[in-house]
N, C-alpha and C positions, 0 to 999 in steps of 0.2 A: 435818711433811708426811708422807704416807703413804709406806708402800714400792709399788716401784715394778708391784711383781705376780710372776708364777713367772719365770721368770727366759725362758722364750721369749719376753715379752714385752717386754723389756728392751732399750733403745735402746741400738748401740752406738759412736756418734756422738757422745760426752760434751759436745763442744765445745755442740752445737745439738743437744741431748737433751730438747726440749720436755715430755718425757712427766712428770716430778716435777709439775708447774705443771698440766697437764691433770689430772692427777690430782686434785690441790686443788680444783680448780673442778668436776669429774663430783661433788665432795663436798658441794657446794653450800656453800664455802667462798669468800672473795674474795682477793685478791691483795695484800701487804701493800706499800708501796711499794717495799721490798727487792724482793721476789720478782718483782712485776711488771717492775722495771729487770732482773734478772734473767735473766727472762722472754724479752723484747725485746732485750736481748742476746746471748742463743743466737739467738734470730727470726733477726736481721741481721747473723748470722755469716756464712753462706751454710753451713752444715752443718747446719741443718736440714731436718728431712726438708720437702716440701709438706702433705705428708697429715697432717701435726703442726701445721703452721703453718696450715692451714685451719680445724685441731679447734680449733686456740687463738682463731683470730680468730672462730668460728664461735661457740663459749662464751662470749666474752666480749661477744657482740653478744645474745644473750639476755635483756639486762639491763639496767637503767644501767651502767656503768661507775662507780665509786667514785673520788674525788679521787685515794686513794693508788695508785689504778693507774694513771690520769691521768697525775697528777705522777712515777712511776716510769718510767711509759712515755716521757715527753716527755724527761725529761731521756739518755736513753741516744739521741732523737731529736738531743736539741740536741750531743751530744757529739760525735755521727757526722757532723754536717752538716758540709756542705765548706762553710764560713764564707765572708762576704766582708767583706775588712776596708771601710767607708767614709771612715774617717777622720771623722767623726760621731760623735758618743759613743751607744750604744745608748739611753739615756735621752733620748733627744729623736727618736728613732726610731718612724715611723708606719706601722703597716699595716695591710690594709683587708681581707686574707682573709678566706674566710668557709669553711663546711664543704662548701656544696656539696649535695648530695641532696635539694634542696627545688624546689618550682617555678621556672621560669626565669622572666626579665622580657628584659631585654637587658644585660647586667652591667652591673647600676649602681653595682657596688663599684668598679670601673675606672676611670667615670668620674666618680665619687666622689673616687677618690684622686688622679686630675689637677687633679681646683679645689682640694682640698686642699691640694695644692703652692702651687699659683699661690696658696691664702691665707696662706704661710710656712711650711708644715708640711713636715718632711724624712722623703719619704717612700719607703720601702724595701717596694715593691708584689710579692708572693709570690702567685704564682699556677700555673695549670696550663693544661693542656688538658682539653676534659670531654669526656662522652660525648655533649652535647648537639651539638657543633661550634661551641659558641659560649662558649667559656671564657674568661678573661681571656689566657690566651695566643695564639688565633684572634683575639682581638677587636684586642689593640693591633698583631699582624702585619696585619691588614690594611686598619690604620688607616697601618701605613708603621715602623714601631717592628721594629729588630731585637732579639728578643727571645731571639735565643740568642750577643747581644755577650758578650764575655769579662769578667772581674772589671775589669777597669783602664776599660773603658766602661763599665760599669754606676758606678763609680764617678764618674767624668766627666759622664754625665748624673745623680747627685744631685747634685753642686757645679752645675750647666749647667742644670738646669731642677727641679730639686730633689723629682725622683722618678727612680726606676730600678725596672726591673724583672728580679723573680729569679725565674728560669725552676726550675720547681722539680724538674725531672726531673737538672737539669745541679747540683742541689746537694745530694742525697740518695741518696748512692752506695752507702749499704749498705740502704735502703728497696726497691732491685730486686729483691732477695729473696724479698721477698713480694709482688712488684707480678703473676708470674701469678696469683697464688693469688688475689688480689683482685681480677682479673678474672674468675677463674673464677667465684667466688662470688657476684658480681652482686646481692652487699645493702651497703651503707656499713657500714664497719667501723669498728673503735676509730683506725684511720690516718686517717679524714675526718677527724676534733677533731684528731687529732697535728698534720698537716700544718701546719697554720694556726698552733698553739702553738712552731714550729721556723722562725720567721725567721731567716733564714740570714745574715742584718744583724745579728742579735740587738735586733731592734726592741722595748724595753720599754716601746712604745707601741701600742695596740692597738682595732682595731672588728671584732670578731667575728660574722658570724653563724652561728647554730646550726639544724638543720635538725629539729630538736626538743624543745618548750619544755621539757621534764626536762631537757636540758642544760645550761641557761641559769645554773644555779646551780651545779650542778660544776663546767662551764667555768671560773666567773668564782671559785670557791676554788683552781681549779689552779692560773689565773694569777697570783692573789694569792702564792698559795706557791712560785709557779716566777720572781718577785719584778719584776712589773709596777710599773709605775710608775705608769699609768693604761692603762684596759682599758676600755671597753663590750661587754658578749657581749649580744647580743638575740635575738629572734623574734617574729615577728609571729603575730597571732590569726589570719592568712587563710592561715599556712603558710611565711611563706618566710623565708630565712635573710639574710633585711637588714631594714632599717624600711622598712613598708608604706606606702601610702596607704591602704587597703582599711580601716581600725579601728586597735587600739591596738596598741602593740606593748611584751611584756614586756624588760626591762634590767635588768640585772646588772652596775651600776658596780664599778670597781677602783680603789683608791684606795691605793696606797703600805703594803697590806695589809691595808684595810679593804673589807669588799663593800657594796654597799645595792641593794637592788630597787626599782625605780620603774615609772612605765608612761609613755608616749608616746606621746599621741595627737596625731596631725597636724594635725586638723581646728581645736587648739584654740590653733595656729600661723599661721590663716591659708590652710591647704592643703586643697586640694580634693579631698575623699572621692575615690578612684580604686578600684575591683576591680582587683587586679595583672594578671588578663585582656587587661584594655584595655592593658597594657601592655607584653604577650610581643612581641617580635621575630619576624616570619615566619623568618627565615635568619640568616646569620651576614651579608650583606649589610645587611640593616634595620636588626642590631645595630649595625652601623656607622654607618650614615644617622644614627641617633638621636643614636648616641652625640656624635658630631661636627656636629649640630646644635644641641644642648644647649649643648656645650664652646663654638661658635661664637656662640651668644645667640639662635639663628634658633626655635630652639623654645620656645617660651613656654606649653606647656598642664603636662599633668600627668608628661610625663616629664622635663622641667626640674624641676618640685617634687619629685620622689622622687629624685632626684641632689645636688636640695639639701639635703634632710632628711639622707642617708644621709654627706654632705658635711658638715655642719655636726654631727653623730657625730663625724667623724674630726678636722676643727678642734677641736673640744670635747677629744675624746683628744690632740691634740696640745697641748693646751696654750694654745693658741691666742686661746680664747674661753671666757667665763665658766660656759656654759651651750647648751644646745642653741637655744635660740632664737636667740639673738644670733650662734651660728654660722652660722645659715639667711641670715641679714642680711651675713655676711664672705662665703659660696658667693657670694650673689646679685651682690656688686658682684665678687666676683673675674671672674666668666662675665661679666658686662655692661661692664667696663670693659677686657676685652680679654684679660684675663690667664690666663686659661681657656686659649684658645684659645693663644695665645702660650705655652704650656707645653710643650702638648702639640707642636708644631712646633719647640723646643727638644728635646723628648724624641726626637723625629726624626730630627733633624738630630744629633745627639749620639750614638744610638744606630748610627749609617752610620756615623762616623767611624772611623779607625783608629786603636789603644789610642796 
């Protein structure tokens, strides 16, 4: 690595001394997974500078991002996370994060990973709040879900309705660091992909989506190396960071460290072509109506099929079902026979309860 420059420019904050790592990269050099861990260690010390931590995240968003910076970065993620034990074993562990930055619909990762449960899958649901006001953390509070219960509830509702949810602000205590700098900077950073790759369950089960088809393949090599067990990272051809109805959608299976690329087209499932247009939520209200009509069985057009498609993903990743089709067929009877809905009122009622 280079030196650092005349010596006035010289950081003297060693602990979070960004400036060796920027330098590298002004050189039009990438980050080797040493460095990048590195790297994101000084980040989330809290001694480094903003103005450092902006240049890094602002440099490293210029580009793809390389697996070893990825895989570097995540693991100093997953070290710092304030864990939650479930008493689960991580390898049977599901969740339904996605990156984020892409069109809205009504998050159908959410409820996604409610029928998921209700078809066996144990699922450790990592989510936020967005800037849209309809994030999976807005969505299941005002469905009735306390989503900032303590570890011992969030535990309680996976054995009680065999999803919980991890408020991701209350398990990433050294990610505040850079959390103004990532508001200021108002473009998705290398922390959108971290977030999702740092279950806080240690979920080695995974339906990822990516808000950019170049990721599609890094993603699904980091997870492979950061030792998934089974993974789908997708994107759709109309832009958004779950499986569409609008056309195909590319995938990047994970397989106990093998990858394969596929594609997935709905239409050839049975599913009715949909523009994810037709399918935006006016408010964090309508997000709701849907969503809890869906889980309920009352909606039957096209926003029940993209819940089942993105649902029969996450069965297929859990283990569950042999294949995405066949998981479409476990969603459909889960929501029709009752168990849907009956989840999510466990999750409720689980979530109020006191540890």
């Amino acid at each position: 690595m280079s030196e650092h420059g005349p010596s006035e420019f010289r950081h003297s904050h060693e602990d979070g001394n960004l400036t060796p790592f920027l330098v590298h990269l002004l050189e039009g050099s990438t980050l080797s997974e040493q460095q990048a861990s590195d790297a994101f260690t000084a980040l989330m010390s809290g001694q480094a500078d903003h103005a450092e931590i902006g240049a890094l995240l602002a440099l490293l968003a210029t580009r793809l991002p390389t697996v070893d910076e990825l895989v570097g970065a995540a693991r100093v993620m997953r070290d710092k996370v304030d864990r939650l034990d479930t008493g689960v074993a991580a390898d049977q562990l599901l969740d339904t994060a996605g990156t984020g930055g892409a069109p809205k619909t009504f998050n159908v990762s959410t409820a996604a990973a409610i029928v998921a449960a209700a078809s066996g899958a144990k699922v450790a649901k990592h989510g936020n709040r967005s800037r849209t006001g309809r994030g999976s953390a807005e969505v299941l509070e005002a469905l009735g879900v306390d989503v900032a219960a303590g570890r011992e509830v969030q535990k309680a509702c996976l054995e009680k309705a065999n999803v919980c949810f991890c408020f991701a602000i209350h398990h990433h205590p050294a990610a505040k660091h850079a959390m103004p700098v990532r508001k200021a900077l108002g473009f998705p950073t290398l922390f959108n992909l971290l977030g999702p790759l740092t279950n806080p369950a240690g979920a080695g089960r995974q339906v990822m989506g990516v808000y950019r088809p170049e990721f599609v393949p890094i993603v699904a090599e980091a997870l492979a190396r950061l030792g998934s067990v089974r993974a789908l990272v997708m994107h759709s051809d109309d832009g958004l960071d779950e499986f569409s109805l609008g056309g195909s959608n590319l995938v990047a299976q994970v397989d106990e460290g093998s990858v394969r690329e596929y594609r997935v087209n709905p239409a050839e499932f049975g599913l009715t072509p949909t523009p994810y247009t037709d399918l935006q939520a006016r408010d964090l209200s309508h997000a709701v109506e849907l969503v809890r009509s869906i889980l309920s069985g009352d909606e039957r057009g096209p926003a029940r099929e993209i819940v089942l498609l993105n649902a029969a993903a996450a069965i297929h990743a859990a283990g569950q079902s042999d294949d995405i089709e066949s998981g479409i067929a476990i969603a459909a009877q889960s929501i029709d026979f009752g168990d849907a809905m009956r989840t999510l009122e466990r999750l409720i009622e689980t979530s109020e309860s006191p540890a």
